[in-house]
C-alpha positions in Angstrom: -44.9 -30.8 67.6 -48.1 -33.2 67.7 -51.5 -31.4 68.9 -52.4 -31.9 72.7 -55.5 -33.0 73.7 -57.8 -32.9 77.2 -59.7 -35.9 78.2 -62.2 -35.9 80.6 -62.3 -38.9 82.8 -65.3 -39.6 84.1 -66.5 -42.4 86.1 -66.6 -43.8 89.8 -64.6 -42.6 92.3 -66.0 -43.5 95.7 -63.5 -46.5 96.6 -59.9 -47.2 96.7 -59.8 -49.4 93.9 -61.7 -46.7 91.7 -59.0 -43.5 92.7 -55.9 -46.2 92.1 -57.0 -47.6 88.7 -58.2 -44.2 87.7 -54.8 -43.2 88.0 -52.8 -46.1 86.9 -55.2 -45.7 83.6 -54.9 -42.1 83.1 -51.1 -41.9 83.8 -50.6 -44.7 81.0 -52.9 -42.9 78.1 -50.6 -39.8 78.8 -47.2 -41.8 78.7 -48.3 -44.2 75.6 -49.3 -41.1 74.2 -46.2 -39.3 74.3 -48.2 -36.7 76.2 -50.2 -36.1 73.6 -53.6 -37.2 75.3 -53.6 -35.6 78.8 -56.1 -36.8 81.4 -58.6 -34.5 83.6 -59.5 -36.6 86.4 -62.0 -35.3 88.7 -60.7 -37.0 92.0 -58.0 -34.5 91.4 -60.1 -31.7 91.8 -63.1 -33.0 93.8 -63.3 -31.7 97.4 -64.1 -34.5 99.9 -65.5 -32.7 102.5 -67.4 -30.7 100.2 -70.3 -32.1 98.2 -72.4 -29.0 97.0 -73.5 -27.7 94.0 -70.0 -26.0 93.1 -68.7 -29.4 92.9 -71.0 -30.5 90.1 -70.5 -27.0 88.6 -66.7 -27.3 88.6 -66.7 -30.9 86.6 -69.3 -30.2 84.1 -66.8 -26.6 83.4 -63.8 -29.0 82.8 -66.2 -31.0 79.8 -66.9 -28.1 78.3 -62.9 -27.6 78.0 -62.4 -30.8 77.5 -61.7 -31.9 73.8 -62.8 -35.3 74.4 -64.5 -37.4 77.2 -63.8 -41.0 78.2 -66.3 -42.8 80.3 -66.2 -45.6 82.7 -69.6 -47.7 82.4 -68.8 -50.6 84.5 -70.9 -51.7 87.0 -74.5 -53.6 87.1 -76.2 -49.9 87.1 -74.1 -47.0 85.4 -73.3 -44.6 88.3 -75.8 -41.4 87.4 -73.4 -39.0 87.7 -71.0 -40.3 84.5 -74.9 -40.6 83.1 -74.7 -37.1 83.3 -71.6 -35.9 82.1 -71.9 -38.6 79.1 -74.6 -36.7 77.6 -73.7 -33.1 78.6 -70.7 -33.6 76.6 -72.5 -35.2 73.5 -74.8 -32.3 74.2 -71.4 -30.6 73.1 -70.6 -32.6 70.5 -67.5 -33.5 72.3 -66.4 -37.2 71.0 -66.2 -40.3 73.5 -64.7 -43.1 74.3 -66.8 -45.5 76.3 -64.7 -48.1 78.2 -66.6 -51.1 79.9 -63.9 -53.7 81.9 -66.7 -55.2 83.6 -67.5 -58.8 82.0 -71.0 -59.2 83.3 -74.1 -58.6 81.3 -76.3 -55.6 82.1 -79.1 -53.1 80.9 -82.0 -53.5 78.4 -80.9 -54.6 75.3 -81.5 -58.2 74.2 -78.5 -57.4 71.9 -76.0 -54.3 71.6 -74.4 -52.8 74.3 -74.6 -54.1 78.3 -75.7 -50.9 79.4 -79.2 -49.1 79.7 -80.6 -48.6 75.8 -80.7 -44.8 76.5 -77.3 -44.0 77.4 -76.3 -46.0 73.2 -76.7 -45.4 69.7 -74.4 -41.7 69.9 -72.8 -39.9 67.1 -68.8 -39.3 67.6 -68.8 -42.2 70.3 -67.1 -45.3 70.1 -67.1 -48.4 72.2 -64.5 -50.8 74.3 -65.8 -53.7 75.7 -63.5 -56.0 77.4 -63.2 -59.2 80.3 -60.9 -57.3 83.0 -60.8 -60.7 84.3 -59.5 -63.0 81.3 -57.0 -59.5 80.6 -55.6 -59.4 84.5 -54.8 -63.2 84.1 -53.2 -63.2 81.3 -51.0 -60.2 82.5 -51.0 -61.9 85.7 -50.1 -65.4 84.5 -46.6 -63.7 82.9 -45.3 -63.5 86.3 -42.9 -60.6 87.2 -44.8 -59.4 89.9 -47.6 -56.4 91.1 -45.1 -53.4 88.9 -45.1 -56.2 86.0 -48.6 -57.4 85.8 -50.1 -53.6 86.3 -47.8 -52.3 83.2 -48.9 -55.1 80.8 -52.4 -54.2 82.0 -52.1 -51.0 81.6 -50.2 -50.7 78.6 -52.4 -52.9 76.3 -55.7 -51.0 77.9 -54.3 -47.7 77.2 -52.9 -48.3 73.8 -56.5 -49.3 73.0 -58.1 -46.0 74.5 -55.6 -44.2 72.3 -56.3 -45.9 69.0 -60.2 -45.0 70.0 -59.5 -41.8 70.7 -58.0 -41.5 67.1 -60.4 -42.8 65.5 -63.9 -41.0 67.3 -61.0 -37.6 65.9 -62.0 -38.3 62.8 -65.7 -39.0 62.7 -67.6 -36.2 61.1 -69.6 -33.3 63.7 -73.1 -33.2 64.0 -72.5 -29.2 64.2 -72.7 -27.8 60.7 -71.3 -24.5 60.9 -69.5 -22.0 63.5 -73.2 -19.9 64.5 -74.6 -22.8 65.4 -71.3 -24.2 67.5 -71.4 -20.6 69.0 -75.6 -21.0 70.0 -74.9 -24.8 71.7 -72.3 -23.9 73.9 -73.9 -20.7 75.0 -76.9 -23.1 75.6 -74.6 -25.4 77.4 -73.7 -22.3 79.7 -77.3 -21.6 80.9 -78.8 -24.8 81.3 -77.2 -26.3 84.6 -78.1 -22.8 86.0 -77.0 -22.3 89.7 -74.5 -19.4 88.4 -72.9 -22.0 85.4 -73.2 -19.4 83.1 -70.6 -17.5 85.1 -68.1 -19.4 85.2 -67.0 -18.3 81.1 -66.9 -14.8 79.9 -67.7 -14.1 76.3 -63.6 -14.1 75.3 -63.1 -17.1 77.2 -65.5 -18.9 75.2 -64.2 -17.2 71.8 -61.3 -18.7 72.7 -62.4 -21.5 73.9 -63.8 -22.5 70.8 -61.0 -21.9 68.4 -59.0 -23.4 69.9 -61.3 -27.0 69.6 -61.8 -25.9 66.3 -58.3 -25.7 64.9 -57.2 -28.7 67.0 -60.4 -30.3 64.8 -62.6 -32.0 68.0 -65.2 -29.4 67.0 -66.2 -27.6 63.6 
């Protein structure tokens, strides 16, 4: 039986067409996956009428379970709080996926990515840049209708995400031995404060840990 893996997906959420193509996107890495990528999307477990600090608490406690992190960096300006949780996680060591859909040009950088020069340049991070717009027409110019056109979209993004996914696997980790995997995550734990560190006991980290470990997303 193939190892299962946890993705965190993070990314905007405010708007319909955010929660809908979060899900249409999510729900086809699972099924091209054969279940072997499964999706932790935090509009699933966010509380609307409810935007403390236990909110922020309970996503950043999902990417430290996570075994890897995809990231939605669409958008003129990156929304801050996938800022945050993209370098918490490489904090981690966690690998990413960065997915940008959106065709305009944005950031810093005269040449690289179109996106802020801080938020590039990662180890265990690799990259999809696309035009959504040239990819919807082309699904859209097939014909078939809305069911048709959002599979072929969906299906060619996701197989993409996968084969990334794959890939970032095998990249070596910046962590060098098991002491100092232990000392990052127990820094990880402490840092946010606000009662973080609470939220794992000692075991649950332990175990935590080898499990990442044996399924090779961390030392």
């Amino acid at each position: 039986m193939s190892q299962k893996y946890s993705i965190y997906f993070a990314g905007d959420l405010f708007n319909h067409k955010d929660l809908i193509g979060n899900l249409l996107l999510s729900e086809a890495i699972e099924n091209n996956s054969s279940g072997r990528f499964v999706c932790v999307v935090p509009q699933h477990l966010e509380q609307s009428t409810n935007r403390s600090i236990d909110i922020r608490n309970n996503d950043l406690s999902e990417i430290v379970k996570a075994d890897l992190i995809l990231l939605n960096f669409d958008g003129t300006e990156l929304d801050s709080g996938t800022v945050i949780e993209f370098l918490f996680a490489k904090a981690l060591d966690i690998p990413a996926v960065i997915l940008r859909s959106d065709f305009r040009s944005a950031g810093d950088q005269e040449r690289g990515d179109p996106w802020n020069l801080m938020c590039s340049g990662y180890p265990r991070t690799r990259t999809i840049k696309l035009n959504s717009m040239a990819w919807y027409q082309e699904a859209w110019g097939k014909g078939g209708g809305t069911s048709a056109i959002l599979e072929r979209f969906y299906n060619k993004l996701s197989k993409l995400i996968n084969s990334e996914f794959d890939l970032v696997l095998k990249e070596a980790s910046v962590v060098d031995n098991k002491k100092m995997l232990q000392n990052v995550y127990h820094w990880a734990l402490r840092f946010p404060g606000h009662g973080f560190s609470d939220l794992f006991s000692e075991d649950e980290l332990k175990t935590l840990l080898e499990a990442k470990q044996k399924k090779g997303s961390v030392l």
